[in-house]
C-alpha positions as a Markdown table, in Angstrom:
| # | Residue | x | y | z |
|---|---|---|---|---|
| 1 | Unk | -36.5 | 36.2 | 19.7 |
| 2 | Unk | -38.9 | 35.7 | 22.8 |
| 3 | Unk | -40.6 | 39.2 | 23.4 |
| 4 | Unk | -42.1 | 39.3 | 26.5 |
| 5 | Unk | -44.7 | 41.9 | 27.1 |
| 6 | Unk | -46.2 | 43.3 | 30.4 |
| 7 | Unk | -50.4 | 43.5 | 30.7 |
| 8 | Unk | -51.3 | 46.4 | 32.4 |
| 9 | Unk | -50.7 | 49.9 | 31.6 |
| 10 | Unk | -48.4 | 48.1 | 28.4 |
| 11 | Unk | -51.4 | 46.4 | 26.1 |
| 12 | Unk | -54.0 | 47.8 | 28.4 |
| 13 | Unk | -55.7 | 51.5 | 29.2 |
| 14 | Unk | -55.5 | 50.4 | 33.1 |
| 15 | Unk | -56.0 | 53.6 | 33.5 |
| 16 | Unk | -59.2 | 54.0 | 31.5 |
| 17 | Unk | -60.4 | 50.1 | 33.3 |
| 18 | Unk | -60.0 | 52.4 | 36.5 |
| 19 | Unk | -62.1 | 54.8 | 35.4 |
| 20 | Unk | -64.7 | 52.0 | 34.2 |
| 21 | Unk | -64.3 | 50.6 | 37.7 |
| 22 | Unk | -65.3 | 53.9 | 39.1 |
| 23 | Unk | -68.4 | 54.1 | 37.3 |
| 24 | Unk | -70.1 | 51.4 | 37.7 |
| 25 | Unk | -69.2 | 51.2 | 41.7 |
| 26 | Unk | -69.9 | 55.3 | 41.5 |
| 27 | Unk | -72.0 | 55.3 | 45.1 |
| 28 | Unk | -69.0 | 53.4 | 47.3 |
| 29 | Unk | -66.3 | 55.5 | 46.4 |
| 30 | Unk | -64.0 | 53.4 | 44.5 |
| 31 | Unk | -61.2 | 55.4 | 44.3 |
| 32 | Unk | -60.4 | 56.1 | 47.6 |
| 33 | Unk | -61.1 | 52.3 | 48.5 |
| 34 | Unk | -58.9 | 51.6 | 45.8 |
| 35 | Unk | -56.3 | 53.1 | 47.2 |
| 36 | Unk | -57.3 | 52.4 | 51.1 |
| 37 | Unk | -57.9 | 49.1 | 50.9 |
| 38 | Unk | -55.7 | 48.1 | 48.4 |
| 39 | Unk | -52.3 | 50.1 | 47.3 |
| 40 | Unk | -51.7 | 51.6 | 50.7 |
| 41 | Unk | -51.9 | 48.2 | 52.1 |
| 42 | Unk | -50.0 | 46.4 | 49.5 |
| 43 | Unk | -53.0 | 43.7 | 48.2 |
| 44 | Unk | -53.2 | 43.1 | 44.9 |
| 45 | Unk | -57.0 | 44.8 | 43.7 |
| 46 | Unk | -59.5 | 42.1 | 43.3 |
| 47 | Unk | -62.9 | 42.9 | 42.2 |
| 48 | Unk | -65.0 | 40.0 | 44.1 |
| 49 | Unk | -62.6 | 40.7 | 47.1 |
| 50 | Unk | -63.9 | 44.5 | 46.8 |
| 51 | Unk | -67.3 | 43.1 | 47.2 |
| 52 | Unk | -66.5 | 41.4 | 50.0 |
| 53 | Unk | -65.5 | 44.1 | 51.8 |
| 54 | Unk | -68.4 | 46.3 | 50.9 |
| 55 | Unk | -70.6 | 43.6 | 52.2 |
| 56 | Unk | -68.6 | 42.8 | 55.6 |
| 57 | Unk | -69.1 | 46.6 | 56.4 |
| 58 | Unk | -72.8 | 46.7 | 55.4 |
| 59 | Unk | -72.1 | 49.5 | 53.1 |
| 60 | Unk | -74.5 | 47.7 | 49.8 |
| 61 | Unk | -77.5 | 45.1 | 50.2 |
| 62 | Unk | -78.2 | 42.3 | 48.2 |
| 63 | Unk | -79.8 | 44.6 | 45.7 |
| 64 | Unk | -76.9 | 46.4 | 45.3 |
| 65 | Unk | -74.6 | 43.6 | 45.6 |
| 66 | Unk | -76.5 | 42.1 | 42.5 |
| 67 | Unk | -76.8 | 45.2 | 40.5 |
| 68 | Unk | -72.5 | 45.8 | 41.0 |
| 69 | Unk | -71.9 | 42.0 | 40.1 |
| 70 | Unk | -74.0 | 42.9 | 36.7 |
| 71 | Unk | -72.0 | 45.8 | 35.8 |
| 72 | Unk | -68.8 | 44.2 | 36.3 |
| 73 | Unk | -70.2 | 40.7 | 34.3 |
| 74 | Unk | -70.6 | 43.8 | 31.3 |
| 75 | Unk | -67.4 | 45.3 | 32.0 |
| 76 | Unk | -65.7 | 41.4 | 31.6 |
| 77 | Unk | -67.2 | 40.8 | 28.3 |
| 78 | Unk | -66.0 | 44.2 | 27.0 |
| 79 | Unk | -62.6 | 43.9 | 28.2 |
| 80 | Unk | -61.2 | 44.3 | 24.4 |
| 81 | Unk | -62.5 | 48.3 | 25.0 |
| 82 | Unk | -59.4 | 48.6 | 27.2 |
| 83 | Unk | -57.1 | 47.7 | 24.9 |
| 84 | Unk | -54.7 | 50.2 | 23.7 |
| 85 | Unk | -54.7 | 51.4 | 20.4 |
| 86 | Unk | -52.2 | 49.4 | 18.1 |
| 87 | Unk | -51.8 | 46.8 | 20.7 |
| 88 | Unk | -53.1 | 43.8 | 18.5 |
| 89 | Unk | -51.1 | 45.4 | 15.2 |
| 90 | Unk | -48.1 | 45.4 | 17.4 |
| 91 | Unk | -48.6 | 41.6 | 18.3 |
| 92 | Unk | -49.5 | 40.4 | 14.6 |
| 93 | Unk | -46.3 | 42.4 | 13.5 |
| 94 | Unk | -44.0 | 40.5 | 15.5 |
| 95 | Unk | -46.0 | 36.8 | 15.6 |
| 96 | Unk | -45.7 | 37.8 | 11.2 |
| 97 | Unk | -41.6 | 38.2 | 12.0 |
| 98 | Unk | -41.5 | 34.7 | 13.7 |
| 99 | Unk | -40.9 | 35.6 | 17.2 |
| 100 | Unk | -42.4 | 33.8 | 20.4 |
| 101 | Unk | -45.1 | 36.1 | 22.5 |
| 102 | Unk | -45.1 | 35.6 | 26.3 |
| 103 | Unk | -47.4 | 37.2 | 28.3 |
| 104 | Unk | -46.4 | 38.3 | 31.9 |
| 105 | Unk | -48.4 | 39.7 | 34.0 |
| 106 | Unk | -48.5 | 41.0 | 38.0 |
| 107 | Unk | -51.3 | 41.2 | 40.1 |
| 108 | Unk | -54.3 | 38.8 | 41.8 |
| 109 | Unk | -54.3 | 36.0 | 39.8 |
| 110 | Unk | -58.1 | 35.8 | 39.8 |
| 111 | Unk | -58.8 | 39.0 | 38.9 |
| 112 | Unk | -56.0 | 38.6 | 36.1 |
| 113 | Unk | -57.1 | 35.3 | 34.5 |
| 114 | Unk | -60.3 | 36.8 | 34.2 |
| 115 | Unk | -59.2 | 39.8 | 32.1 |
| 116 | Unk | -57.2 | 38.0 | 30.6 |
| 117 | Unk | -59.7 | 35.5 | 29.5 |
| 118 | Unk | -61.8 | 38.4 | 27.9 |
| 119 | Unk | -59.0 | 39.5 | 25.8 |
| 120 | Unk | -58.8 | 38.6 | 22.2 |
| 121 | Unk | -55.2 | 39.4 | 21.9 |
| 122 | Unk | -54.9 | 36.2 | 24.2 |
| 123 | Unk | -54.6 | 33.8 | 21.0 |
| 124 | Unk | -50.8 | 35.6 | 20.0 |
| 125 | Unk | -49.0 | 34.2 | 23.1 |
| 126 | Unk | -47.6 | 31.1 | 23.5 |
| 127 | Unk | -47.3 | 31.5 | 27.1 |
| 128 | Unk | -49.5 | 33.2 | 29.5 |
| 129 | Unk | -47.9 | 33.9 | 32.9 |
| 130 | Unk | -49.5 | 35.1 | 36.2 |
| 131 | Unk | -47.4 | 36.2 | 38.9 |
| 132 | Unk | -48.6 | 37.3 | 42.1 |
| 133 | Unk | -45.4 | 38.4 | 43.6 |
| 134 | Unk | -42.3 | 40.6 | 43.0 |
| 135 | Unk | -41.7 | 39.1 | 38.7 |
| 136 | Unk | -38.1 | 39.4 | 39.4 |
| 137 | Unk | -37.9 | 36.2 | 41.5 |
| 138 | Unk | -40.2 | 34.1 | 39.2 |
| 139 | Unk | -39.2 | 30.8 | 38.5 |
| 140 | Unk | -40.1 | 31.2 | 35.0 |
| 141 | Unk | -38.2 | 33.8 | 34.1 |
| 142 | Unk | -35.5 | 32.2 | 35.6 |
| 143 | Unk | -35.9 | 29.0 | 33.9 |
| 144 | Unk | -35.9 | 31.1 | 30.8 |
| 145 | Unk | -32.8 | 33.4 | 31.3 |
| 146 | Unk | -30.6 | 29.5 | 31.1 |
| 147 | Unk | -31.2 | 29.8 | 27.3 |
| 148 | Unk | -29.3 | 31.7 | 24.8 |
| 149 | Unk | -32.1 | 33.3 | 22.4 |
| 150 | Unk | -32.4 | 37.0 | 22.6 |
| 151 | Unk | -35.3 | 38.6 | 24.9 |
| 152 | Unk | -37.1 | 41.6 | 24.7 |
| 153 | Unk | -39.0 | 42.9 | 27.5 |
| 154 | Unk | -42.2 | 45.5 | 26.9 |
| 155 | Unk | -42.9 | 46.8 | 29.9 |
| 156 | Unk | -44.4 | 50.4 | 31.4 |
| 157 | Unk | -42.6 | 49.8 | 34.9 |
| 158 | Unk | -39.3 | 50.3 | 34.8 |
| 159 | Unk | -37.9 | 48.9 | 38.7 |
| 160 | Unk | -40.0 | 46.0 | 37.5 |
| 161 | Unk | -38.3 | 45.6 | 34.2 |
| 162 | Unk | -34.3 | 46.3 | 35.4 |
| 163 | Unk | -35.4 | 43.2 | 38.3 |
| 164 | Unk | -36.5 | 41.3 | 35.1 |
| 165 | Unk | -32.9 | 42.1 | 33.4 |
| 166 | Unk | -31.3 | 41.2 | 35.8 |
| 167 | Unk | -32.8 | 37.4 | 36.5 |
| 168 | Unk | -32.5 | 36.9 | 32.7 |
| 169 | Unk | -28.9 | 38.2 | 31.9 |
| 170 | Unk | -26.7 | 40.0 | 29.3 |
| 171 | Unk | -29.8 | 39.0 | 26.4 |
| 172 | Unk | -32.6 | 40.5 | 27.5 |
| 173 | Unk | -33.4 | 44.1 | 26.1 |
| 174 | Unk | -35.8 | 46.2 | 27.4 |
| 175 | Unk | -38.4 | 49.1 | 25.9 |
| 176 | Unk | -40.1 | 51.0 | 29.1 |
| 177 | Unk | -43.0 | 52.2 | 27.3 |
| 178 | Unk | -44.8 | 55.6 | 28.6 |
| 179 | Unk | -46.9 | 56.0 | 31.6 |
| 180 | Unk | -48.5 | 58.8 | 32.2 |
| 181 | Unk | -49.1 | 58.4 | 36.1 |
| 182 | Unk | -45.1 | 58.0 | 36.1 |
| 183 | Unk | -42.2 | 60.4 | 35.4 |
| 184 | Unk | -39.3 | 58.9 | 37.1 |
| 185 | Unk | -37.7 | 57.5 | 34.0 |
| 186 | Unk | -37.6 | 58.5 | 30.2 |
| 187 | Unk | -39.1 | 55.7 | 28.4 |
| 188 | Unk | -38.0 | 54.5 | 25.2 |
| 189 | Unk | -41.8 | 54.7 | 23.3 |
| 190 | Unk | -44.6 | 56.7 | 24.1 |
| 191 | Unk | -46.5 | 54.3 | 22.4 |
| 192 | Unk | -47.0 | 50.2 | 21.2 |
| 193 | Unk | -47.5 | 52.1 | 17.3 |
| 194 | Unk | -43.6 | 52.8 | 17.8 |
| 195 | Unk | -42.8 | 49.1 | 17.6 |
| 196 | Unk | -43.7 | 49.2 | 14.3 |
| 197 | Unk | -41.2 | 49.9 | 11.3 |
| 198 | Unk | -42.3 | 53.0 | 9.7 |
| 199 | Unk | -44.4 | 51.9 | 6.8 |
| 200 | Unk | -47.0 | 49.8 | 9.5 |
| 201 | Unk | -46.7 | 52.9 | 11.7 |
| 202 | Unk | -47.4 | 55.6 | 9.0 |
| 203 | Unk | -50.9 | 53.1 | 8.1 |
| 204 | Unk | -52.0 | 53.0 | 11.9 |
| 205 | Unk | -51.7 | 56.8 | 12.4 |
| 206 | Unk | -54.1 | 57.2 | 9.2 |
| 207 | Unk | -56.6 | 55.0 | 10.6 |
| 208 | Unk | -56.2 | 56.5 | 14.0 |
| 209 | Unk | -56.8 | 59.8 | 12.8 |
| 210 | Unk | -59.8 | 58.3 | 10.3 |
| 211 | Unk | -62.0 | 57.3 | 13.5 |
């Protein structure tokens, strides 16, 4: 089986990279630009484009500039921190089954190579995909929906994942995983540790509960 999982807010704590985000640009008000210059307007966050724009309206000098770029160099090499818990057990469980990882992910593909490449979970796919638009109407996955193996999609967003169905056909299952920021559908998991078969699962909640 080919499993394809999503990046953020699936294997990764976006949520908790947000808040990371927000502390080390804690004088320019990341939030709010977040969602100004960004999500309102449909661009895809990019964190040198952010600098960019803090610099074009004169709101940090070079001192500043330098000190930012620093704290997101840190952030880049700790990327692994954002991971969510049981997301490398999850991949090891089904690379140990035989199945085929792809890793398919939606965003700026700048700022998502270069999370990606700080990721050790990176080595378990066989395929790393960026898509900048809509995934639905990626060549890719339609290239891969003219096969006949069985596809699972992991996946938080749920209009995202029914558009991936659709391209790939009749074969390709899907298991919305929990969002917090998102209540619109019931997922199927609350959590990556559910992937597990019950023995793996009963292990990780011990250790989880051991930290």
């Amino acid at each position: 089986m080919t499993i394809l999982f999503d990046l953020d807010y699936t294997l990764m704590d976006t949520a908790k990279l947000h808040d990371g985000l927000a502390e080390i640009f804690d004088r320019e008000d990341y939030r709010s630009d977040y969602q100004n210059l960004f999500k309102d307007k449909g661009i895809n966050f990019n964190a040198d484009k952010y600098l960019e724009i803090l610099k074009q309206q004169g709101r940090i000098d070079e001192a500043r500039e330098s000190e930012l770029k620093r704290g997101l160099a840190e952030l880049m090499e700790n990327m692994d921190d954002f991971l969510k818990p049981d997301a490398e057990s999850v991949l090891k469980h089904f690379i140990k089954e035989g199945h085929e990882l792809i890793l398919i992910t939606f965003g700026n593909k700048e700022w998502q190579e270069k999370k990606v490449k700080n990721l050790s979970i990176k080595k378990y796919f066989s395929e790393i995909i960026f898509e900048e638009e809509d995934k639905s109407k990626s060549e890719y996955l339609r290239s891969l929906g003219e096969g006949n193996e069985k596809i699972l999609i992991i996946n938080d967003n749920l209009d995202e994942a029914v558009a991936m169905q659709k391209v790939l056909g009749d074969k390709a299952e899907l298991r919305l995983v929990k969002r917090e920021d998102k209540k619109e559908a019931e997922p199927h998991i609350k959590n990556l540790r559910e992937l597990l078969p019950e023995e793996k699962r009963r292990e990780s909640e011990l250790k989880l509960k051991q930290k």
